[in-house]
C-alpha positions in Angstrom: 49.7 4.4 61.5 50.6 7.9 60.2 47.9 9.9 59.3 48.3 13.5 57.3 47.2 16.2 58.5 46.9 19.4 56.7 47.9 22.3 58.9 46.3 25.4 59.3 46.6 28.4 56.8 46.6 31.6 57.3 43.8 33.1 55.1 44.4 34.7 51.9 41.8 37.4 52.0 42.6 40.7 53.8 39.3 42.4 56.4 36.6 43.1 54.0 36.5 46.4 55.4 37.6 48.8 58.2 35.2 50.5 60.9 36.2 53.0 63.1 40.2 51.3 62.3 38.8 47.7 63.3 39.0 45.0 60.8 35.9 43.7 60.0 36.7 39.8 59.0 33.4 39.0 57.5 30.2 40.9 56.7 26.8 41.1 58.6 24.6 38.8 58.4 21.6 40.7 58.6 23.0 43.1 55.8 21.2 43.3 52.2 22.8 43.0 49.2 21.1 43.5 46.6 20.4 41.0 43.7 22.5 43.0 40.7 25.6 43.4 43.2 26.7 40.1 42.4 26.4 40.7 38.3 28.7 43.5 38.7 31.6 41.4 41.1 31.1 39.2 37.8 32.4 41.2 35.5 35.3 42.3 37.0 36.7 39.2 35.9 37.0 37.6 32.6 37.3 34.1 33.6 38.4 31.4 36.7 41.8 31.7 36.0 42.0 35.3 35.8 39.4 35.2 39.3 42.5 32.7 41.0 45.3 35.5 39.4 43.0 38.0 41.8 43.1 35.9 44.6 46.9 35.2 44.4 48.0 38.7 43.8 45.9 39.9 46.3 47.2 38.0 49.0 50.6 38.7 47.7 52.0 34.9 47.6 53.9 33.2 45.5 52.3 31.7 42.5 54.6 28.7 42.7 54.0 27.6 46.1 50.1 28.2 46.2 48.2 27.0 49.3 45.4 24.9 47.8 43.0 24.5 51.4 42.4 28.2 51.5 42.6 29.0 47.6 40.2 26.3 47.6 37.7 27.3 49.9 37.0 30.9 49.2 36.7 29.9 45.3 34.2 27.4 46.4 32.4 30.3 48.0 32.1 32.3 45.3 31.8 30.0 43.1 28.3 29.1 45.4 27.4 32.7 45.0 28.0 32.8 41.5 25.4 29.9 41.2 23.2 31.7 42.9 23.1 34.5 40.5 23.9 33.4 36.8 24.6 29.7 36.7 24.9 29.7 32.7 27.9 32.0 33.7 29.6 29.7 36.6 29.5 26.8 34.3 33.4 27.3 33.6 33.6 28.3 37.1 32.3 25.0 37.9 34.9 23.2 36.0 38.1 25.1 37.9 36.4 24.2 41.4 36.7 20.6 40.3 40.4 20.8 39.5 40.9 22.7 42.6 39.3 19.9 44.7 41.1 17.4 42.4 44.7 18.8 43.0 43.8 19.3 46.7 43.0 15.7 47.2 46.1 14.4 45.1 48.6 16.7 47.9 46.8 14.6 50.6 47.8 11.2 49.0 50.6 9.8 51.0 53.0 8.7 48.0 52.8 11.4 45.2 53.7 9.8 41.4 57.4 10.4 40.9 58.7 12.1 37.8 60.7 11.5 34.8 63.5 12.7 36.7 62.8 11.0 39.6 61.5 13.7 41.6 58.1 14.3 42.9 55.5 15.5 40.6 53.9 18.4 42.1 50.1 18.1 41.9 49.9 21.9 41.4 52.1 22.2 38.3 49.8 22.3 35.4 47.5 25.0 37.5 50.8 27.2 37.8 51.9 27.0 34.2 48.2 28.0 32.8 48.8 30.9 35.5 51.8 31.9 34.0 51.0 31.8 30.7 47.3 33.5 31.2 49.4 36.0 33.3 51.8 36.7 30.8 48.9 37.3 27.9 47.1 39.7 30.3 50.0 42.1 30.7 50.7 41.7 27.0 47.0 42.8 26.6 47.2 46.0 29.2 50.5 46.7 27.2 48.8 47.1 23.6 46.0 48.5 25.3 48.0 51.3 26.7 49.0 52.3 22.4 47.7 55.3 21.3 44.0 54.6 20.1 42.1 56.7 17.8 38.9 58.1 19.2 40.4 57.5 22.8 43.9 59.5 22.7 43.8 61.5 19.7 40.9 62.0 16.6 41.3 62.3 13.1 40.4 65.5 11.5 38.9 66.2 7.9 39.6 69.0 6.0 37.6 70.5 2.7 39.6 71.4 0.0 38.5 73.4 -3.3 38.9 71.4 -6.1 40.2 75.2 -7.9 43.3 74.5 -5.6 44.0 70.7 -6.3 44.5 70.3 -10.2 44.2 66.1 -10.4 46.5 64.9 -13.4 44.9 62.0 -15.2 47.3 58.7 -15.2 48.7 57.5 -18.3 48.2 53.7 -18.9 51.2 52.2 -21.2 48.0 51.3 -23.2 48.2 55.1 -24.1 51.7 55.7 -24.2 52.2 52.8 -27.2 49.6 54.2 -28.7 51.1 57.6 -28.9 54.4 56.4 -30.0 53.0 54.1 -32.6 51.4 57.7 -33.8 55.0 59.3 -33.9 56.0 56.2 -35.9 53.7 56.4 -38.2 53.6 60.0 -39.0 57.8 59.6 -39.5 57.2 56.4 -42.0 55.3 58.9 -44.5 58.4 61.4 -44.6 60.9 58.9 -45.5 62.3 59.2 -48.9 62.7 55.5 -50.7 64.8 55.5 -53.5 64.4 52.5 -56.0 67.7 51.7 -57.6 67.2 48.9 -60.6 69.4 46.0 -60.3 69.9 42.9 -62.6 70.3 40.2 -61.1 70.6 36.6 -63.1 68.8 33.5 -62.0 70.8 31.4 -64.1 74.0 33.0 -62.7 72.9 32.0 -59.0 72.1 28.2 -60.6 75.3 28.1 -61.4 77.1 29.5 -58.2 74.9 26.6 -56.2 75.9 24.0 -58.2 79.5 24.6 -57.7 79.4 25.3 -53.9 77.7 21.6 -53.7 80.2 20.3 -55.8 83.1 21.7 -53.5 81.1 21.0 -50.8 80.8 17.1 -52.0 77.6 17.6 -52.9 75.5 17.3 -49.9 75.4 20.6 -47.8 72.9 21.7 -45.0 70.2 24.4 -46.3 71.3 27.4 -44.7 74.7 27.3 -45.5 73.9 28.1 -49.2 72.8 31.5 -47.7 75.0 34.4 -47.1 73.2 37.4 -45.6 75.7 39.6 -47.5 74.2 39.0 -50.5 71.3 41.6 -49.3 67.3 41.0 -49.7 67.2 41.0 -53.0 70.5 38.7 -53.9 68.5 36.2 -51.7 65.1 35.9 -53.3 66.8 35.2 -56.2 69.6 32.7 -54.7 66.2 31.3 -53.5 64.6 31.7 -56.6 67.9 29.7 -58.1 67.4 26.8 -55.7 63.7 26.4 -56.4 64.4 26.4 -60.4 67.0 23.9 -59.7 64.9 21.3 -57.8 62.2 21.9 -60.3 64.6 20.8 -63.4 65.9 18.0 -61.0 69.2 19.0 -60.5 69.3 18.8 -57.1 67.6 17.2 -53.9 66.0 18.7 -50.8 65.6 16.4 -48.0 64.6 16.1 -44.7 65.1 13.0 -42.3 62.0 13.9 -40.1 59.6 16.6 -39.3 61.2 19.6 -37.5 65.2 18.6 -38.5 67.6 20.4 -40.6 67.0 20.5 -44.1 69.8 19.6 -46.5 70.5 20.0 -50.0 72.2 17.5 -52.5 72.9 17.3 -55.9 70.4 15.0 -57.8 71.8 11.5 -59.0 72.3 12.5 -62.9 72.1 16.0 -63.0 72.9 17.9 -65.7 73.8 21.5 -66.3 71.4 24.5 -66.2 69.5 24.6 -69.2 69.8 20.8 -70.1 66.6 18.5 -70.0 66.7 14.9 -68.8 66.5 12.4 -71.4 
């Protein structure tokens, strides 16, 4: 029957301590220590992985071949002292001891769980990637915390300045600015000169000059088309006007096939010239 049997370790620890250039392996055990020492061990470290990181850099090994038996038993001691002084605080302690003992026990198991790749799945892995990646955040950490800080490197200084030195411009809102050039506008609208020239224009005449564009047009022509923005403003009230007399006497149609479609203009079914009446 083969039985496993874990060798010995070398431990990770270096001597507490040096007297007279002897190593002293472990402290006293009539010396006192007084109760607060331990709070202050406590917050050297932020947390059980960053307390393991300690341990690990410490004893200078590599973090990818970690020897659990050791790591396991001085965490397990200060874990113990930990409890001792602040349990509220070991509570997350508490929880890495268990993994620890967990990961221990699976190294002893004689047939470890093979991988994916059909390799051995090393027991330790997940404890060595949050390593890594609590390692890597830490530098990252010391790296920003290393910036330039004001109040720690460098402070900001305040000056007074009289305000008979520093003339502060009001803004200008485009609110402002349309009103001023509406202003301009307004005040160059009551120089203009307007001359009034008189014109005759003949509503009958423009009768007539529709009548024969429907009738070259077959008689059936789309409203705008009637329009020519040559004749000027005042040729086209009246070409308007014309239009409006000649739907009133019935001698033409304006339709519409639906609401919102062009409007067209016909000649009326027995229409007559301007200035006849129906019978």
């Amino acid at each position: 029957m083969n039985v496993a049997v874990e060798a010995p370790q070398a431990t990770l620890f270096e001597p507490v301590a040096l007297i007279y250039g002897q190593p002293l392996e472990q402290l006293p055990l009539d010396l006192y220590i007084p109760p607060d020492a331990l709070a202050v061990m406590l917050d050297a470290f932020e947390g059980p992985l960053d307390l393991l990181l300690y341990m690990i850099r410490r004893a200078n090994i590599d973090i990818l071949d970690i020897p659990m038996a050791p790591l396991t038993r001085q965490y397990l001691d200060y874990v113990e002292a930990m409890r001792a002084s602040n349990l509220e605080l070991a509570a997350d302690y508490l929880v890495m001891a268990a993994m620890l003992i967990e990961i221990k026990s699976r190294m002893l198991l004689p047939r470890p769980k093979l991988g994916e790749d059909g390799e051995a799945e090393d027991p330790r892995a997940e404890l060595v990637r949050r390593l890594m990646e609590y390692e890597q955040m830490k530098l990252a950490g010391q790296k920003l915390n290393e910036q330039p800080q004001a109040g720690r490197e460098f402070f900001w200084v305040e000056t007074l300045v009289e305000k008979s030195l520093y003339v502060r411009l009001p803004e200008v809102s485009p609110e402002d600015l349309k009103a001023a050039w509406m202003a301009v506008v307004r005040q160059a609208s009551l120089n203009k000169h307007h001359k009034i020239g008189r014109e005759e224009l003949s509503v009958r005449e423009h009768m007539g000059i529709i009548l024969r564009h429907l009738q070259e047009r077959g008689g059936f022509v789309q409203f705008e088309t009637l329009f020519d923005p040559a004749m000027g403003a005042p040729g086209l009230v009246v070409h308007f006007l014309a239009m409006l007399e000649l739907a009133r006497e019935k001698l033409i149609e304006i339709t519409q096939s639906e609401a919102f479609q062009p409007i067209y203009v016909r000649v009326h079914s027995g229409g007559t010239e301007p200035g006849q009446e129906d019978s």
